[in-house]
KOLRO-9106 format. One line per field, with one value per residue (C-alpha): x, y, z. Coordinates in Angstrom, 3 decimals. Layout:
% residues N
c1 X,...
c2 Y,...
c3 Z,...
END
This chain:
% residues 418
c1 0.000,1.231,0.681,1.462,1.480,1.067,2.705,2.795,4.173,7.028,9.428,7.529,3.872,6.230,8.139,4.681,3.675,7.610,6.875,3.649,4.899,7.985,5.038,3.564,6.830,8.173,4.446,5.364,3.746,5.429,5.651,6.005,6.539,5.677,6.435,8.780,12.540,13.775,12.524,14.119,17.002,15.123,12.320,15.380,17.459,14.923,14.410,10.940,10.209,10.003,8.023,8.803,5.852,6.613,6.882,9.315,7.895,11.075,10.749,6.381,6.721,9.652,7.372,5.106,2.189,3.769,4.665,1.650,-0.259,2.029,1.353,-2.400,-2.265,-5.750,-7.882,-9.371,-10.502,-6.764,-5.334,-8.034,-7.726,-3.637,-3.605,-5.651,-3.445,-0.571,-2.501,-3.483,0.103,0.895,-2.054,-1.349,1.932,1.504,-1.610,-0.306,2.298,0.302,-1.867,1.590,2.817,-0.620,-0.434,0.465,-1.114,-3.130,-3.904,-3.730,-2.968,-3.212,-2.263,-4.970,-3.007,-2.992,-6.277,-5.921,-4.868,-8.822,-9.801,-7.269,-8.172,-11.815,-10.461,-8.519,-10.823,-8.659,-9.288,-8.540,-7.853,-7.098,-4.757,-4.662,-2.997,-6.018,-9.479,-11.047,-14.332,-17.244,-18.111,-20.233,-17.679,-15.344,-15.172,-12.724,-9.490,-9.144,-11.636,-10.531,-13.681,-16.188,-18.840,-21.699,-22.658,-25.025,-22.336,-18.952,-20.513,-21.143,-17.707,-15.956,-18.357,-17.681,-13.745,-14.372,-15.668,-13.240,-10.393,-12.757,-14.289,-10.752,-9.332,-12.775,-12.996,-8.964,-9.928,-12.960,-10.699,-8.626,-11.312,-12.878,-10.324,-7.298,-9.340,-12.922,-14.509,-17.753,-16.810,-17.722,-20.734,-20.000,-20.040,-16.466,-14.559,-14.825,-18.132,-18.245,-15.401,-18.071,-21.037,-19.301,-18.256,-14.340,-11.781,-10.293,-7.268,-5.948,-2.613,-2.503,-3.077,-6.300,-4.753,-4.163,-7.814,-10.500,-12.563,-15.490,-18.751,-20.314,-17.494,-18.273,-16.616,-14.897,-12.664,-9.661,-8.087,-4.833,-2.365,0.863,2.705,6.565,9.834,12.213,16.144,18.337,20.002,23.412,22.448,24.672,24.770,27.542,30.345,29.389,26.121,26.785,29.345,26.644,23.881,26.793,28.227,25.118,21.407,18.516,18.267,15.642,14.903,13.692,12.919,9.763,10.520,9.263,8.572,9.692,9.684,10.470,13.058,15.181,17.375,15.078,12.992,16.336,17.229,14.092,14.691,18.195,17.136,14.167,16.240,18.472,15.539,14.179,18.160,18.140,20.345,19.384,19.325,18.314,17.030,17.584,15.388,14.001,13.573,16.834,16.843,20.696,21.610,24.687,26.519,25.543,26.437,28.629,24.943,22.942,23.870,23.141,22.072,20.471,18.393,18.268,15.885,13.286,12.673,16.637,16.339,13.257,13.012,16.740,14.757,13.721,10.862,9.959,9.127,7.646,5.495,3.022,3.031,1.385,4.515,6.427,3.729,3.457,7.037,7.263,3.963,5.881,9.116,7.403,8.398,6.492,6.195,5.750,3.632,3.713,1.329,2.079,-1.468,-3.832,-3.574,-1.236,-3.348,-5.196,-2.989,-0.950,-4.893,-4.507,-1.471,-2.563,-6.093,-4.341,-2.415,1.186,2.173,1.184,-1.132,-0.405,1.261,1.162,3.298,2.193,2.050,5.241,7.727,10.969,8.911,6.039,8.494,11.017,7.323,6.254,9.596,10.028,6.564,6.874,10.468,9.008,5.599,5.874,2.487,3.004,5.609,4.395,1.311,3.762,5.624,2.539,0.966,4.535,4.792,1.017,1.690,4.967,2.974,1.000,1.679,-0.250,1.711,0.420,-3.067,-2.906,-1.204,-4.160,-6.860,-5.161,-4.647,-8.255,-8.491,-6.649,-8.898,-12.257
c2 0.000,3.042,5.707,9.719,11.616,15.541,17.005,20.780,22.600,22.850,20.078,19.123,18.765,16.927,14.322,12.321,12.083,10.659,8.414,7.261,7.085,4.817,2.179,1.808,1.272,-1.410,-3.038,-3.315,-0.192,2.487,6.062,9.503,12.336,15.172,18.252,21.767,21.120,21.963,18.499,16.720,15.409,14.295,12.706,10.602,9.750,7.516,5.510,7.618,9.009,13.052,15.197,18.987,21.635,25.694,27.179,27.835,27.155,28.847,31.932,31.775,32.390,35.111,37.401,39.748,38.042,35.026,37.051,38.381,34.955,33.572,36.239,35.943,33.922,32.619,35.106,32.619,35.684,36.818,33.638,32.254,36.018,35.574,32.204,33.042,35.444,33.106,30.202,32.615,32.777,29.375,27.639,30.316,28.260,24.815,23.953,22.724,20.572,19.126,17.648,16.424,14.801,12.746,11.360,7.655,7.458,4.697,6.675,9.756,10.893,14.661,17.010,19.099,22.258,19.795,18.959,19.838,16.366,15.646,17.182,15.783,12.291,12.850,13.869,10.707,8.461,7.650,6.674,9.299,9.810,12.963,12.438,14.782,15.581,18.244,17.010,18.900,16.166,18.221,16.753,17.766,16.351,19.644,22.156,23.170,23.576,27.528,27.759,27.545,26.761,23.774,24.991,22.498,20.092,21.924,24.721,22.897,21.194,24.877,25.927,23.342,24.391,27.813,26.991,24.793,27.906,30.499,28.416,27.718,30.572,32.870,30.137,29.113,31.119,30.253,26.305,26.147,27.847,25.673,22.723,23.981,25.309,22.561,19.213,19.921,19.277,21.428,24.127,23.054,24.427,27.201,24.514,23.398,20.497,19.447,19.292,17.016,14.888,14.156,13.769,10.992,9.452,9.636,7.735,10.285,8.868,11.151,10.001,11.111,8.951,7.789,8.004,12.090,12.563,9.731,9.703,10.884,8.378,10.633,10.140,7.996,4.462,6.251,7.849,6.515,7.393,5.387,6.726,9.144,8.365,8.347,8.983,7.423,8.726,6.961,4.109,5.377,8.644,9.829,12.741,15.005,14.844,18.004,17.347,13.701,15.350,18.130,14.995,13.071,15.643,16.582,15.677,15.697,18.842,21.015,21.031,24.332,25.072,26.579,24.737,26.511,29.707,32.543,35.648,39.168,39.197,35.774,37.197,38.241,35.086,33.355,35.702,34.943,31.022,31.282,33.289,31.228,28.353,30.074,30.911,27.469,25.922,24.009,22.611,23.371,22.422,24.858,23.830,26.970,25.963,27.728,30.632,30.996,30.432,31.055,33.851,35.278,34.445,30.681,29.713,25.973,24.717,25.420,23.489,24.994,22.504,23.126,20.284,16.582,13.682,14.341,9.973,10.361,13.672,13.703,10.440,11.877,15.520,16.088,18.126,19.977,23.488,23.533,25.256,22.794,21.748,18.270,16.489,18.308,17.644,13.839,13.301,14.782,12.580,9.706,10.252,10.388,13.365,16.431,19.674,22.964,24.529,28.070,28.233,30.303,30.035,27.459,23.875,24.453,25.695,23.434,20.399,22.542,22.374,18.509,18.329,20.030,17.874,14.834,16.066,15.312,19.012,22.629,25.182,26.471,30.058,31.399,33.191,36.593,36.353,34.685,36.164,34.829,34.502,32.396,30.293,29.686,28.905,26.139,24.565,24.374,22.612,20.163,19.415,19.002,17.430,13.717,12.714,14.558,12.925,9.733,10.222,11.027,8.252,6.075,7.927,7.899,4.024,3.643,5.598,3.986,1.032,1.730,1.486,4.435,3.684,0.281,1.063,3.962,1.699,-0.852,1.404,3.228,-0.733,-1.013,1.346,0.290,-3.011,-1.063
c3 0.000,-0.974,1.658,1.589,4.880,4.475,7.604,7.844,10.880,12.922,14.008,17.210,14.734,11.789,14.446,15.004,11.528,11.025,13.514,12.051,8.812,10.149,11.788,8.455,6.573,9.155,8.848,4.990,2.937,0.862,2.693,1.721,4.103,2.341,4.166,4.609,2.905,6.649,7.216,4.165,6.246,9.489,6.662,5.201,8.052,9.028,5.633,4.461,1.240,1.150,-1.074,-0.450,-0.045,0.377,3.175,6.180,9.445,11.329,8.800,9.186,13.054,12.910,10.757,11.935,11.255,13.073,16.106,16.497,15.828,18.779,20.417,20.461,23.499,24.810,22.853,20.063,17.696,17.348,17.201,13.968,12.331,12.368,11.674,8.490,7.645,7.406,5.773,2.826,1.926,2.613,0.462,-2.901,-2.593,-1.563,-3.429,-6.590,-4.758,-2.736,-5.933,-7.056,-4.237,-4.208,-7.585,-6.870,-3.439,-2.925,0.753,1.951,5.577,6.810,9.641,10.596,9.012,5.555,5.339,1.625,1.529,1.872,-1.891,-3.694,-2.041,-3.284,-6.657,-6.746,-5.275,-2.395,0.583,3.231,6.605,9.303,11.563,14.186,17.434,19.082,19.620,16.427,16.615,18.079,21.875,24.815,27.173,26.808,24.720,21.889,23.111,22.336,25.372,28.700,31.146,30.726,29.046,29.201,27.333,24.181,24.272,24.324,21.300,19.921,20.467,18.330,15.826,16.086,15.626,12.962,11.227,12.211,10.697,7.497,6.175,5.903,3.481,1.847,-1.252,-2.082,-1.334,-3.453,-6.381,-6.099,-5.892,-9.308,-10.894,-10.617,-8.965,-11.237,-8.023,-6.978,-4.282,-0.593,1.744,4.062,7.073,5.767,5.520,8.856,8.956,5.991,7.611,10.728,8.886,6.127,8.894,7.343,9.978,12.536,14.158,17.033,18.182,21.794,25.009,26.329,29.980,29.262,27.426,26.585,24.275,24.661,24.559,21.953,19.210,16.702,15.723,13.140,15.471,17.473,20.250,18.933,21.534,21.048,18.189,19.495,17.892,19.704,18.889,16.741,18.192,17.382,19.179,22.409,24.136,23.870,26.857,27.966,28.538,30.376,32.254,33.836,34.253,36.160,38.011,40.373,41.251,38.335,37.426,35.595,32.172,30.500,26.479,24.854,21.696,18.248,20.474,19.068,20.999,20.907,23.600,23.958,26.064,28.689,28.741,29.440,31.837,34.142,33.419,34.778,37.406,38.717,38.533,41.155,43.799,43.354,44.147,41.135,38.514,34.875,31.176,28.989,25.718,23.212,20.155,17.713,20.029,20.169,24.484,25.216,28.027,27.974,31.060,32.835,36.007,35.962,37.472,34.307,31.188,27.401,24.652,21.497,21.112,23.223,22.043,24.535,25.168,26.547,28.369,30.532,32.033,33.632,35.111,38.308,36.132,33.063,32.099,28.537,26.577,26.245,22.575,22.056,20.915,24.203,26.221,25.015,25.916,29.118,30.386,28.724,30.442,34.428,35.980,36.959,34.555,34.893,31.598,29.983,27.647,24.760,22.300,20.761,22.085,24.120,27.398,26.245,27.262,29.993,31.808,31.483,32.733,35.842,35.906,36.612,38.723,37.163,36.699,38.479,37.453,34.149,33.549,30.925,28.963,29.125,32.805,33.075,36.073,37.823,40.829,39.549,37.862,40.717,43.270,40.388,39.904,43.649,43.837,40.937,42.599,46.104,45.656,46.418,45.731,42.293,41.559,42.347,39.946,37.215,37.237,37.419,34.325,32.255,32.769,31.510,28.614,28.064,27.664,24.743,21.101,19.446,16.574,16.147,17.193,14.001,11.632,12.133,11.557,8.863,6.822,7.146,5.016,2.105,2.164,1.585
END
């Protein structure tokens, strides 16, 4: 079977769709990756087939529309109106490729930013499926994740409608263009594509964990609760002697990065990590990604490192301060240990609220309100708290047994046999 995943984001919303694809090439079928050329390498290293679409995800959340889209925070009219703004550009651009890419696939998986991948399936004939890491499916049992207070049944129902639409209607008239212009296909309704994607009853495979979000009694059997799909590092992977060095040299410390993040002042959001790391008498890592973390004077406590595979780093933290991205949020659940979340926009308070639900991680703060002092108060409680801890590591090794990989790769062969 010959199977092409379109993955559009950053590296954190590529690595599960890598991972996914890796499942269905060890269970026999022919994969394709297609996604930014920043991801050509990582695509390749591990065996895949890559197809390049436009765009820069590094250079998309440096602009000014990107800042500002990060900078939306929890206000859900800002962050659809931005993200819009951004897609525009990004569909003109990646349209035709992404018919090309599709040509010989026999089916067609997509990230909720490429659900494009749904009208070319159509146009093929294809079986399709989403693949998703939010909870886009409309449910009473919470609402959509841009809202931060349980709204009732009838309403959180509402409010993933109302999302739905907000993310639909700024890119409708370029979609349907495209649809009649390129595919021949007729334009679709104003209630979108995922509307159409509930009502046909299309599979839905959401790779995240049961244990960190059920599913809810009123989804459908077309959608799956599969489990986090994992990346684990290369086996020929080691950390550098630096960094063993620091982890051998002294108790668990800290581990602090925001991932794709981007913000206005690097500096000065490494500043208050360093310094909060001081009040709260703790070693650190600092993980610089894409937001370019990296202060300019460290004390011999606090270790710099661009990137660490997170399945090697974590499990070795006394706790975790992240910004709550699912793939960051996935592996610090996965590796046991208690985390501290700053929320930056979108899903991510989203998952940061889970965290603290069960328990495994403090109240949530988020980035706009972000201050040495609330930091250095959250790591000393997620460092402290024995009976967080403890859940943690109970919820890490439950997770760690699951194979959301597998569980996907199942559903997703059904599909080819239709």
């Amino acid at each position: 079977m010959r199977v092409t995943v379109l993955a559009v984001g950053s590296r954190g919303d590529v690595q599960p769709y890598v991972a996914l694809g890796v499942g269905l090439q060890e269970a026999g079928h022919d994969v394709v990756v297609a996604t930014h050329a920043a991801f050509e390498g990582f695509v390749r290293a591990r065996g895949l087939g890559f197809r390049p679409l436009a765009g820069d995800p590094k250079a998309g959340v440096e602009s000014e529309v990107g800042r500002a889209w990060l900078e939306s925070g929890s206000n859900p009219a800002a962050f659809a109106y931005n993200f819009a703004r951004l897609m525009r550009s990004h569909l003109e651009e990646s349209l035709p490729e992404i018919w090309h890419v599709c040509q010989d696939a026999e089916v067609i998986l997509s990230s909720a930013l490429g659900l494009t991948g749904y009208h070319v399936a159509e146009r093929l004939g294809v079986p399709f499926a989403a693949a998703l890491l939010q909870p886009w499916t409309p449910t009473g049992a919470f609402p959509v994740f841009a809202v931060p207070i349980n709204l009732g049944a009838t309403l959180n129902r509402f409010s993933h409608r109302v999302a739905q639409q907000m993310l639909w209607q700024p890119v409708r008239s370029t979609i349907n263009r495209w649809r009649r212009e390129s595919l021949g296909l007729p334009p679709i309704p104003l209630s979108g594509p995922f509307h159409r994607l509930d009502a046909k009853r299309t599979p839905t495979l959401y790779g995240y964990s049961p244990q960190v979000l059920p599913k809810p009694s009123d989804w459908g059997t077309h959608v799956h609760v599969t489990g986090y799909w994992f990346l684990d590092r290369s086996r020929d992977w080691r950390p550098s002697p630096n960094l063993a060095a620091f982890l051998e040299a002294g108790p668990p410390p800290v581990s602090i990065g925001f991932g794709s993040m981007s913000t206005r002042d690097p500096a000065g959001l490494a500043e208050v990590t360093v310094a909060a790391l001081r009040r709260a008498g703790q070693r650190g890592i600092l993980l610089s990604g894409w937001g370019g973390l990296a202060p300019s004077d460290l004390p011999d406590d606090i270790c710099l490192v661009r990137e660490v595979p997170h399945d090697w780093l974590f499990p070795r933290m006394a706790a975790t301060v992240h910004h709550g991205g699912a793939g960051t949020t996935a592996a610090g659940l996965r590796g046991g240990v208690p985390a501290v979340v700053t929320p930056f926009f979108a899903d991510q308070p989203f998952w940061a609220a889970r965290v603290a639900a069960l328990g495994v991680g403090t109240r949530p703060i988020p980035f706009q309100e972000l201050t040495t002092e609330r930091l250095a108060a959250a790591i000393r409680a997620a460092t402290s708290d024995e009976g967080m801890r403890r859940r943690a590591s109970v919820l890490g090794h439950r997770i760690r047994e699951e194979d959301g990989v597998g569980q996907a790769v199942a559903v997703i062969e059904q599909l080819g046999t239709a």
